[in-house]
NUSEKE-402862 format. One record per residue: residue in one letter; x, y, z of N, C-alpha, C, O in turn. Coordinates in steps of 0.05 Angstrom, whole numbers, plus 5000, padded with zeros to 4 digits. Atoms other than C-alpha are relative to their C-alpha. Example, Ala and Ser with C-alpha at 12.3 -4.5 7.8 and 13.67 -1.06 7.14 Angstrom:
<nodes>
aa  n.east  n.north  n.up  ca.east  ca.north  ca.up  c.east  c.north  c.up  o.east  o.north  o.up
a  5018  4976  5000  5246  4910  5156  5018  5024  5000  5039  5024  5013
s  4984  4976  4999  5273  4979  5143  4985  5022  5014  4995  5044  5018
</nodes>
This chain:
<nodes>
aa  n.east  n.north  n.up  ca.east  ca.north  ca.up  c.east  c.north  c.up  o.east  o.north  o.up
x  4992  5008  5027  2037  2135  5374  4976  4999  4982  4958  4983  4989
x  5018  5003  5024  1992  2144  5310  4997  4976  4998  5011  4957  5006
x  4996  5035  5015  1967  2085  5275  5010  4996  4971  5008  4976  4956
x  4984  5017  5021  2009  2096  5219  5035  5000  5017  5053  4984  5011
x  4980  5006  4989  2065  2106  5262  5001  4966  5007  5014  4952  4991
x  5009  5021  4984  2047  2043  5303  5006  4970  4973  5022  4952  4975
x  4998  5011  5021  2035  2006  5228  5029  4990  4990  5036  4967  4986
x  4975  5009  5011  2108  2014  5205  5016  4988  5019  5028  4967  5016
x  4988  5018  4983  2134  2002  5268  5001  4968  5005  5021  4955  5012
x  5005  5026  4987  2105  1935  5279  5008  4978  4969  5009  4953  4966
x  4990  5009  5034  2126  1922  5198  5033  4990  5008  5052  4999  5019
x  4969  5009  5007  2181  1875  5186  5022  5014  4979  5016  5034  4966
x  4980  4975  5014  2242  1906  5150  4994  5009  4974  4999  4991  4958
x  5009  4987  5016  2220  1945  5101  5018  5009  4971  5033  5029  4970
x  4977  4999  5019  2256  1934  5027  5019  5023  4998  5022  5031  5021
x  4977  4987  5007  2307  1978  5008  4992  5001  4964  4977  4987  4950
x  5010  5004  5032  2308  2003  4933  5033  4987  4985  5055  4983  4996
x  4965  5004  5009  2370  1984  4889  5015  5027  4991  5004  5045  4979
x  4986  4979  5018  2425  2029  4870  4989  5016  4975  4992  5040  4974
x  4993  4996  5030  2411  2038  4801  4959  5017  5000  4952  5035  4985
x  5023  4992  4996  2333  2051  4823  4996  5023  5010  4977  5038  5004
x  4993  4967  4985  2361  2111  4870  5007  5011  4990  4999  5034  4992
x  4988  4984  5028  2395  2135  4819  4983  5013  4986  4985  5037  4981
x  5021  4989  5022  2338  2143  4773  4983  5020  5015  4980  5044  5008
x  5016  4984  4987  2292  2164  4829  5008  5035  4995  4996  5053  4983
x  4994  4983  4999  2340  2217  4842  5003  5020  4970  5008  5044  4973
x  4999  4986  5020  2341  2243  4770  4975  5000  4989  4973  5006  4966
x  5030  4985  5020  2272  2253  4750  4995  5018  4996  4975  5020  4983
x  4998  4972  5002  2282  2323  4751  5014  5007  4982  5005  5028  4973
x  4976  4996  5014  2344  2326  4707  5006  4990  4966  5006  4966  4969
x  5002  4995  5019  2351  2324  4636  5027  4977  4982  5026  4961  4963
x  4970  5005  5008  2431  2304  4631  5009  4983  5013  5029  4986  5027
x  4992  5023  4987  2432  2236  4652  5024  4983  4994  5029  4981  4970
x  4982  5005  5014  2492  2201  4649  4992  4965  4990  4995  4947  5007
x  5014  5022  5010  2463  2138  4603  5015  4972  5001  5007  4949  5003
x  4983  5022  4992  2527  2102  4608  5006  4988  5025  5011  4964  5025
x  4997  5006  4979  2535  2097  4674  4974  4977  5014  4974  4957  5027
x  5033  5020  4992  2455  2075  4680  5001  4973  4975  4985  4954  4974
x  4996  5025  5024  2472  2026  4623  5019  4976  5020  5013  4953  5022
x  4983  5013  4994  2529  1999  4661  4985  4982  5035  4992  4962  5047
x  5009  5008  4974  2493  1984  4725  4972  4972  4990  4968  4950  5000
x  5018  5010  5015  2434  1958  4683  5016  4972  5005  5013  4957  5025
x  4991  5022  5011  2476  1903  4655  5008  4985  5031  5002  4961  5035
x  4999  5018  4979  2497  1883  4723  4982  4987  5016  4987  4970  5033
x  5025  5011  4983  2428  1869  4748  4987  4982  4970  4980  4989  4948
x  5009  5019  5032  2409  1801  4703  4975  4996  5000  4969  4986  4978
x  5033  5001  5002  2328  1800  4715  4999  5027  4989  4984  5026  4969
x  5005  4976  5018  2336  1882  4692  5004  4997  4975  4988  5003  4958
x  5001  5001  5017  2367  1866  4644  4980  4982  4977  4973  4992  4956
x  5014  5023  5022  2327  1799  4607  4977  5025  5005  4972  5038  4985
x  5023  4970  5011  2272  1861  4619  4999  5018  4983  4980  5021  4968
x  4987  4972  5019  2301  1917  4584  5002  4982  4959  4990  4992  4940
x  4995  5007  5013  2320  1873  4528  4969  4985  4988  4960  4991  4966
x  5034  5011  5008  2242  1828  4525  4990  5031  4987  4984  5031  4963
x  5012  4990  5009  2218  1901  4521  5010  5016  4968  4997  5025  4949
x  4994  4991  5029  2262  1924  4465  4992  4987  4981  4985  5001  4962
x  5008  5019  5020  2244  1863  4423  4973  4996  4992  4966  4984  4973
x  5028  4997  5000  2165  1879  4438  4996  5009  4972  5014  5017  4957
x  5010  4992  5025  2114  1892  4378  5007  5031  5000  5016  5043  4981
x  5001  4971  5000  2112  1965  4410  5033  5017  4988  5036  5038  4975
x  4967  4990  5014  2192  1980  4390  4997  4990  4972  5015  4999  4958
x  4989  5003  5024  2184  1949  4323  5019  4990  4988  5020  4989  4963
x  4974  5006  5011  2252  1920  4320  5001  4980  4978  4985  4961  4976
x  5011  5003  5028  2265  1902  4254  5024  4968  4994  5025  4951  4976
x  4979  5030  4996  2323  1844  4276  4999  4999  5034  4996  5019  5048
x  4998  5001  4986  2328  1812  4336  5018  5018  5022  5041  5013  5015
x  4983  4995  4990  2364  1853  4391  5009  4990  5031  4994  4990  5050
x  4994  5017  4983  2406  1819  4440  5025  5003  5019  5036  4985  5031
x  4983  4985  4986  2458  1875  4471  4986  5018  5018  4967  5027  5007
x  5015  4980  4982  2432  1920  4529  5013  5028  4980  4997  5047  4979
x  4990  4975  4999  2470  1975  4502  4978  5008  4972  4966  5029  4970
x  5018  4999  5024  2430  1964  4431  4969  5008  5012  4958  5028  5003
x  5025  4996  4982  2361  1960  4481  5001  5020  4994  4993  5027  4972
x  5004  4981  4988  2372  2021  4512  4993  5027  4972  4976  5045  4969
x  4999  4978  5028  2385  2062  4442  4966  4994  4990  4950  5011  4982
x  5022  5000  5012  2323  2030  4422  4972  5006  5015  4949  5011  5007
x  5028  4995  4983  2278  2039  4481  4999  5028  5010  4977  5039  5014
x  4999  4967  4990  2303  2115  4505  4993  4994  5027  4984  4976  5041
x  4993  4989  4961  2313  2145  4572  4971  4998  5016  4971  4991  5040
x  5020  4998  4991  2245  2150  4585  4975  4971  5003  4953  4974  5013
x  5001  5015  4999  2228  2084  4580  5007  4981  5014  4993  4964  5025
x  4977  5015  4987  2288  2055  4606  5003  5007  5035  5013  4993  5053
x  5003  4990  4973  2276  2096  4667  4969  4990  5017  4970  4986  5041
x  5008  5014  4989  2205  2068  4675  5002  4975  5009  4997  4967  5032
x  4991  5030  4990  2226  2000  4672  5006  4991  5011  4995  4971  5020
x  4979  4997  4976  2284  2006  4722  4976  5010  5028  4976  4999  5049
x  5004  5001  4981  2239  2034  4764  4979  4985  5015  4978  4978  5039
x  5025  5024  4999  2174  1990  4757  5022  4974  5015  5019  4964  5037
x  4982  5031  4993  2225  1929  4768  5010  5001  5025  5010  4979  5036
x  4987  4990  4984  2257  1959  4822  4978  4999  5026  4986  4987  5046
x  5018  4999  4977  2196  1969  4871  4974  4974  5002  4959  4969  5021
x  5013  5024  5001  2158  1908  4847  5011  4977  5010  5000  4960  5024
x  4973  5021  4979  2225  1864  4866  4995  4999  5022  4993  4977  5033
x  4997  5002  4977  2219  1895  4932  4977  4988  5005  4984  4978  5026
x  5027  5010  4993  2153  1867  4941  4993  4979  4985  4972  4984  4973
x  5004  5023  5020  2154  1795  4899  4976  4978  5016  4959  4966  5004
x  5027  5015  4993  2106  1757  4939  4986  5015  5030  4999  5021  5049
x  5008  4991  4970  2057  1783  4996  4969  4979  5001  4956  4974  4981
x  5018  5014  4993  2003  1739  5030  4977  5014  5001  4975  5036  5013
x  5027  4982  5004  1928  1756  5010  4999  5021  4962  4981  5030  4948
x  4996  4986  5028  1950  1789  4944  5009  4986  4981  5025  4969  4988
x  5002  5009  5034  1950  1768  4869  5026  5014  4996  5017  5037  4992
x  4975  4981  5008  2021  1803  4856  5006  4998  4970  5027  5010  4966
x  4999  5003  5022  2019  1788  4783  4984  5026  4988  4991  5046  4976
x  5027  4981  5010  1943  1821  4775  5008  5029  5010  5005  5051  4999
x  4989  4974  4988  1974  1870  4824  5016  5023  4988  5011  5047  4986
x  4980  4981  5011  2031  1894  4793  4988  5010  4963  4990  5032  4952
x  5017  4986  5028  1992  1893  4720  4976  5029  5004  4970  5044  4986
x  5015  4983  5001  1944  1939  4747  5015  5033  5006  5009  5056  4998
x  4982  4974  4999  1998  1988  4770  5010  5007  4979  5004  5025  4964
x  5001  4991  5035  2025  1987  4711  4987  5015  4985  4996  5035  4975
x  5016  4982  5014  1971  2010  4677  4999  5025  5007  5005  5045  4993
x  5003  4966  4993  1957  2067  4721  5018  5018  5001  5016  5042  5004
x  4971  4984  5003  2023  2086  4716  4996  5017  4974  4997  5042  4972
x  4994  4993  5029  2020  2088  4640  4980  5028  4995  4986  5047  4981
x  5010  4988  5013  1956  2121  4643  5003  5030  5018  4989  5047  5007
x  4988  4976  4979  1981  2182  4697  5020  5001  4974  5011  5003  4951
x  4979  4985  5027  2038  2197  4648  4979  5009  4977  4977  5033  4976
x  5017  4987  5022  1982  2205  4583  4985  5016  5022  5001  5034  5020
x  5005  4974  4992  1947  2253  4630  5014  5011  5012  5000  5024  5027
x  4981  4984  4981  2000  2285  4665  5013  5018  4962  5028  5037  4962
x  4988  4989  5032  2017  2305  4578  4984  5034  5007  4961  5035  5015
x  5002  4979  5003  2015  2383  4577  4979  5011  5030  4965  5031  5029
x  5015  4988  4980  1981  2393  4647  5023  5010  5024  5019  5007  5048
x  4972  4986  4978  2052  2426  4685  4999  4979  5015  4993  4988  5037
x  4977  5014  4992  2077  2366  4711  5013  4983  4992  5010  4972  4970
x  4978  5026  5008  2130  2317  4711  4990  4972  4989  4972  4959  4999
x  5027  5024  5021  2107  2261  4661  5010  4978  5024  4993  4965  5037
x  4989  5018  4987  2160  2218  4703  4988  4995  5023  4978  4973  5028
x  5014  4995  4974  2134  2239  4767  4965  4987  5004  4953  4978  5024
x  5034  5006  5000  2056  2222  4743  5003  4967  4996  4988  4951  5006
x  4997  5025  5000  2088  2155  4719  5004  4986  5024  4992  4965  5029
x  4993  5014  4971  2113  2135  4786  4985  5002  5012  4976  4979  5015
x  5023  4993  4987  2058  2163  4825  4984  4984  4996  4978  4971  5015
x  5015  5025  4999  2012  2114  4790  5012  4969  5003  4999  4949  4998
x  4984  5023  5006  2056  2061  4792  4999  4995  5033  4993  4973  5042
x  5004  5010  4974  2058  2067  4869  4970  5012  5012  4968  5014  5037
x  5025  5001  4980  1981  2086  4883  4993  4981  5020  4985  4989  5042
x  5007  5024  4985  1969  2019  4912  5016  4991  5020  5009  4972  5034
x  4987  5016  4982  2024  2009  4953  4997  5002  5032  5005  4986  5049
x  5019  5000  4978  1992  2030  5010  4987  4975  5014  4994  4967  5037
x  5011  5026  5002  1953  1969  5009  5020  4975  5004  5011  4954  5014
x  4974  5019  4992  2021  1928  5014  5008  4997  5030  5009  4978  5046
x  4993  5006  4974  2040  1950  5071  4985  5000  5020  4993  4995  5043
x  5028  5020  4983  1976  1935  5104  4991  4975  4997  4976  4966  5014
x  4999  5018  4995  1976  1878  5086  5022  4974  5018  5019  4952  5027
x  4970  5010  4994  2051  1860  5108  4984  5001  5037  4977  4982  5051
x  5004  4994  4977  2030  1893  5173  4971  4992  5024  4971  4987  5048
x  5025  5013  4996  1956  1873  5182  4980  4989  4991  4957  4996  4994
x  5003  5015  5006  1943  1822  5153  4959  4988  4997  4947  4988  4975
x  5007  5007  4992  1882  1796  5181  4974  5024  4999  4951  5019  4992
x  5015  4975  5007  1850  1868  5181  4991  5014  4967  4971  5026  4959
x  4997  5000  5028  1873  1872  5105  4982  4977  4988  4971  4988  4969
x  5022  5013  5005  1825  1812  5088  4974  5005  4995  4957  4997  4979
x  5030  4984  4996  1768  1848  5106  4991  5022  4983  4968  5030  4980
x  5011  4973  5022  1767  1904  5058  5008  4987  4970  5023  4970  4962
x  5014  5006  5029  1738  1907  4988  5030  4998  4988  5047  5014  4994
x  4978  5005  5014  1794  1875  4942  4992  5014  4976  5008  5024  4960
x  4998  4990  5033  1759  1898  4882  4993  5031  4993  4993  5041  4970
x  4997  4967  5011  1751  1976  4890  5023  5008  4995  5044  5000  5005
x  4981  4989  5006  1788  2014  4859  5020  5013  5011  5011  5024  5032
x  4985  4985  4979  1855  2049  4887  4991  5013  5017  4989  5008  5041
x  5009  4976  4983  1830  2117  4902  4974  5003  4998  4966  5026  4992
x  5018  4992  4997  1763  2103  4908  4994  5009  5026  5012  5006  5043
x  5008  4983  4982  1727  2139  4959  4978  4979  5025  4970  4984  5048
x  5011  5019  4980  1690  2075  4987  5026  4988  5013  5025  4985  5037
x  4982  5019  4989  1754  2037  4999  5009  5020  5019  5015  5009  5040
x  4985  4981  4989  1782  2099  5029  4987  5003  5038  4998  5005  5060
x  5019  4991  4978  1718  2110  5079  5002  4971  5017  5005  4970  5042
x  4988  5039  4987  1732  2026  5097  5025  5001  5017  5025  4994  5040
x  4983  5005  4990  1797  2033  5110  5010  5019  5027  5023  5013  5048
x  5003  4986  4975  1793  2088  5152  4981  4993  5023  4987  5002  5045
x  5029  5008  4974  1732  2062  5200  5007  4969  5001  4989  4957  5013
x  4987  5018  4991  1777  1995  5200  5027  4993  5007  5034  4970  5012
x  4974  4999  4993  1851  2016  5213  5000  5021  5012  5017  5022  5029
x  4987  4973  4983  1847  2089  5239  5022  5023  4973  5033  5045  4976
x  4985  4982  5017  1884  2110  5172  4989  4984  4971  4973  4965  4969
x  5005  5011  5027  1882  2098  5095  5025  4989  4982  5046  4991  4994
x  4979  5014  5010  1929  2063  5043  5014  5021  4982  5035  5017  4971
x  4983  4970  5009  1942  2138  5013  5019  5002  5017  5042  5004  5011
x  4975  4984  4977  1976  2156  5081  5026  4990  4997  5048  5001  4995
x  4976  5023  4996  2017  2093  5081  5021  5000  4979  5045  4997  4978
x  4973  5003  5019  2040  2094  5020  5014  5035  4985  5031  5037  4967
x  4985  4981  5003  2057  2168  5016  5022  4998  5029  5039  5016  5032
x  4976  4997  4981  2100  2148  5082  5023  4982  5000  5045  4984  5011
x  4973  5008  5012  2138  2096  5050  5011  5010  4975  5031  4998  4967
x  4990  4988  5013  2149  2136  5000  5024  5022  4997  5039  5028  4979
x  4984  4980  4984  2183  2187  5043  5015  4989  5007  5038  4997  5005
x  4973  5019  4989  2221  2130  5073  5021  4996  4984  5045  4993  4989
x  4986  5010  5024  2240  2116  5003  5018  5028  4998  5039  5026  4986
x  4990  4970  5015  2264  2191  4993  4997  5005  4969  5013  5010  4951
x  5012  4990  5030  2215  2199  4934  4990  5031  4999  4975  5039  5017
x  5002  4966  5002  2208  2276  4915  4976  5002  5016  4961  4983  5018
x  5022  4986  4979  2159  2314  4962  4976  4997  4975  4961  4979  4983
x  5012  4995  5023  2114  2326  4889  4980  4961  5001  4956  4955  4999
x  5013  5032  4996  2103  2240  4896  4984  4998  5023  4959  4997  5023
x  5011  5001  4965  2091  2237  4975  4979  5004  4991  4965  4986  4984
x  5022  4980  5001  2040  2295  4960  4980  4980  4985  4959  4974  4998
x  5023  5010  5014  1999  2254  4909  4995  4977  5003  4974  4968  4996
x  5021  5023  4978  1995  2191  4945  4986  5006  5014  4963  4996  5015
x  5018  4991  4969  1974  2229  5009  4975  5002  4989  4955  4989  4996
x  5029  4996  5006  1921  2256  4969  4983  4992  4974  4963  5005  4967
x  5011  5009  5022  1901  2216  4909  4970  5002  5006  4955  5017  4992
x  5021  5005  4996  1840  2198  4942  4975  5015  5003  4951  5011  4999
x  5021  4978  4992  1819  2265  4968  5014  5025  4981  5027  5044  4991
x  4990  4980  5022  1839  2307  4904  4998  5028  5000  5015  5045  4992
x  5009  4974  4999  1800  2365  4917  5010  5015  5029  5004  5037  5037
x  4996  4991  4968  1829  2371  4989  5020  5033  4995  5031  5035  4973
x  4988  4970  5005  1862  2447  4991  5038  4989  5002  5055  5004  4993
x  4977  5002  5004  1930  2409  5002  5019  4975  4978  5040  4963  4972
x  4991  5024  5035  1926  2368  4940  5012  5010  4983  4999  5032  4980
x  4998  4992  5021  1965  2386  4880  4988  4982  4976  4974  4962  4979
x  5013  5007  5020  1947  2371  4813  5007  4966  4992  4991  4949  4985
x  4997  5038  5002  1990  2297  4810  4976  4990  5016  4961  4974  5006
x  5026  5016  4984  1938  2278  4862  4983  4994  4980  4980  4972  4970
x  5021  5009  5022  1885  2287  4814  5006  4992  4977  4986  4990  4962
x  4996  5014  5026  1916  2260  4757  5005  4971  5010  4997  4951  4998
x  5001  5031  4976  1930  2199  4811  4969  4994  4993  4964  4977  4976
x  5015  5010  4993  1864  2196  4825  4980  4987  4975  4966  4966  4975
x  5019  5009  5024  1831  2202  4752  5015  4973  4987  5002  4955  4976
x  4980  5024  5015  1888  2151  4727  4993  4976  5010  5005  4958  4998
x  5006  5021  4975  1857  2095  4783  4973  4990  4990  4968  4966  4993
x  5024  5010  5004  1786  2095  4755  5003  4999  4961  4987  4986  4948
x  4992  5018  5021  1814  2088  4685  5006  4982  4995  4999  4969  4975
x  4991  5025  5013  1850  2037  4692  4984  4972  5003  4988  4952  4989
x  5020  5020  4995  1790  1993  4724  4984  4997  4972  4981  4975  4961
x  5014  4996  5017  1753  2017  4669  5015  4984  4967  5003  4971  4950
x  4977  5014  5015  1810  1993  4621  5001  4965  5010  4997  4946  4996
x  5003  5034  4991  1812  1924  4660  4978  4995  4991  4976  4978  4974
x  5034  5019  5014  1735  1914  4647  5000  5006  4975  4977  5004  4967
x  5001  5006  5028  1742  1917  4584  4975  5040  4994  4953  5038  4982
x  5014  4985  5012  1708  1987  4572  5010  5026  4983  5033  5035  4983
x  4989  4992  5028  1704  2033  4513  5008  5033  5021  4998  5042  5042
x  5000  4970  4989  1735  2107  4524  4977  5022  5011  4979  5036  5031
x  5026  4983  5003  1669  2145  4518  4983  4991  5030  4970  5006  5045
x  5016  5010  4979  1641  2098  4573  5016  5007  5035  5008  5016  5056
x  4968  4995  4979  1706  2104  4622  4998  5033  5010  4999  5041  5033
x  5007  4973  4986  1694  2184  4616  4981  5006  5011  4984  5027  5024
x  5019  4993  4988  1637  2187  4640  4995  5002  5020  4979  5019  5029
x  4995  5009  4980  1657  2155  4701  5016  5016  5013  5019  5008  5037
x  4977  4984  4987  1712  2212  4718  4984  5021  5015  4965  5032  5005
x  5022  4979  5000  1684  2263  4764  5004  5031  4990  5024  5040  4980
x  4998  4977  5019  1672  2327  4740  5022  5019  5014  5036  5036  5002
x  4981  4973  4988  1714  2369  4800  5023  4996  4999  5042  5011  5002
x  4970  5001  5006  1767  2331  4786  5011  5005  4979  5034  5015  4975
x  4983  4980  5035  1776  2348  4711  4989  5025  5003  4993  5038  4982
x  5004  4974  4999  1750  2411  4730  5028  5010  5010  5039  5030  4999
x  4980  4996  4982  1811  2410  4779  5028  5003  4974  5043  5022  4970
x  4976  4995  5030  1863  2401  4714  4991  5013  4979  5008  5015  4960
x  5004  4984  5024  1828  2441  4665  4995  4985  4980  4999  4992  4956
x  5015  5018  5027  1795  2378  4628  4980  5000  5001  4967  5001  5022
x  5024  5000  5012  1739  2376  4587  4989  4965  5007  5002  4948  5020
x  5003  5028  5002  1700  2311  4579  5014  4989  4978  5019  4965  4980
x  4997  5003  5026  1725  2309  4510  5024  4997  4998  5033  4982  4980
x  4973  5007  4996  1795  2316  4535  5004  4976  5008  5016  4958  4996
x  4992  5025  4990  1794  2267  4578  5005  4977  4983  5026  4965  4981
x  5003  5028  5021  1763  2210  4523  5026  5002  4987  5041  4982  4985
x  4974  5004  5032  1823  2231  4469  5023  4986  5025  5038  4969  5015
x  4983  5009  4989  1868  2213  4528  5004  4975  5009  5025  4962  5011
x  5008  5028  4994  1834  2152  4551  5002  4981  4976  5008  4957  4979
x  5002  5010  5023  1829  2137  4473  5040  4988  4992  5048  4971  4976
x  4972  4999  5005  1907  2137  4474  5011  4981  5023  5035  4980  5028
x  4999  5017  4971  1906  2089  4537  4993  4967  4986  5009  4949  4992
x  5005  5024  4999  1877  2028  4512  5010  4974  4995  5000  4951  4997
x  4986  5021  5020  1932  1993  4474  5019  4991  5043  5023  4967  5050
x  4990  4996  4966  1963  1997  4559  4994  4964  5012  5014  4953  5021
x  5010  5022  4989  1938  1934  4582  5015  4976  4986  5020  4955  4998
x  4974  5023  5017  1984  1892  4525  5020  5008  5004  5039  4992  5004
x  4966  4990  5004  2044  1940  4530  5012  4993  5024  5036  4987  5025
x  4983  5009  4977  2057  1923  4599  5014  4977  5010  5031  4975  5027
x  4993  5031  4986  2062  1847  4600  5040  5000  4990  5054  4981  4999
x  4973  4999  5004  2138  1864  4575  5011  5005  5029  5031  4994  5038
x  4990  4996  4963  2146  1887  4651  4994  4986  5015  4997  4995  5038
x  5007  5017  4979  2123  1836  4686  5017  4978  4996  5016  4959  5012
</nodes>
């Protein structure tokens, strides 16, 4: 038995997503959602909803009177929105407290990298949705090592970044695997598109020949968002990206900053999801 085999095995039961979360999963590909139906499910889940509804009322919507109907929300937040939310809420639920982890700081930091994988995933052939989720579950790797090994999970660096390349070389030369593997194999458990799997597996190792391009938009989206937590300016943040990986998407340095420059408001927009 592998040791990520061995890992899940020895893992207590392993959440489940909700309906209305499988649903979405399953349509990130699809265009012709049926909104009522995801409206109607919405309303039956009452923590989605006081969500859906906090974020319609945010500075970022603008709303110009209080709104205080989901069905009003949804018109005002759009599909694409409404579908992060659902699904942020949805896999953060499954995971509401874990021992050794900050789950607040935790889930704010996914967040971000979520947000900031969608602004680069803009005009580079892929799925914006797909880049959103992807960052949204880089870290979860790290969950279920901690669920599972606890004790081993203590020991490695809390404060590198996702896909850095030190935490990566740690976790490997103290479990036998990394928190990419893990969480591209609950991912699979989850029955998240092969396109996700793929860029967990390889966030870390971007350049690997069986990386696609979400990987590296994973991986650049990870040292943004640190860079975004410390408080630093765009200009300083690019500098920090390496070059084979925006070589790897066809970004400049210059690209990158305007993208990172479009990132920074990220760090207030999220506290609506938490």
């Amino acid at each position: 038995m592998s040791a990520l085999e061995k890992l899940f095995a020895d893992l207590p039961r392993i959440p489940s997503m909700p309906r209305v979360v499988q649903d979405l999963i399953a349509s990130l590909c699809k265009e012709d959602v049926d909104i009522g139906s995801l409206v109607a499910q919405v309303k039956l889940d009452q923590s989605l909803s006081v969500r859906v509804l906090a974020m319609a009322n945010s500075s970022a919507f603008g709303a110009s009177k209080r709104i205080g109907a989901i069905d009003q929300a949804v018109t005002m937040i759009g599909l694409v929105a409404l579908r992060s939310l659902v699904i942020a809420s949805g896999i953060s639920r499954a995971f509401a407290s874990v021992e050794g982890l900050d789950m607040p700081s935790f889930w704010r930091q996914s967040m971000i990298c979520a947000g900031v994988a969608r602004q680069l995933g803009k005009h580079q052939g892929v799925n914006r949705e797909f880049a959103y989720t992807a960052g949204l579950m880089a870290r979860l790797g790290q969950i279920i090592i901690h669920l599972g090994l606890p004790d081993v999970a203590a020991r490695l660096d809390s404060s590198a970044a996702a896909c850095s390349k030190a935490l990566f070389e740690q976790e490997r030369a103290l479990l036998g695997l990394n928190h990419c593997e893990v969480g591209a194999e609950l991912a699979r458990r989850w029955n998240f598109p092969s396109t996700i799997q793929n860029a967990l597996r390889w966030c870390a190792e971007p350049l690997a020949p069986e990386a696609g391009p979400l990987a590296a938009i994973v991986n650049l989206s990870c040292v943004v968002t640190q860079g975004l937590l410390e408080g630093d300016d765009p200009e300083k943040i690019s500098v920090l990206l390496d070059p084979a990986v925006l070589a790897r998407l066809s970004f400049s340095r210059v690209d990158a900053q305007k993208r990172i420059e479009a990132c920074v408001d990220l760090p207030a927009s999220v506290e609506p999801l938490l």
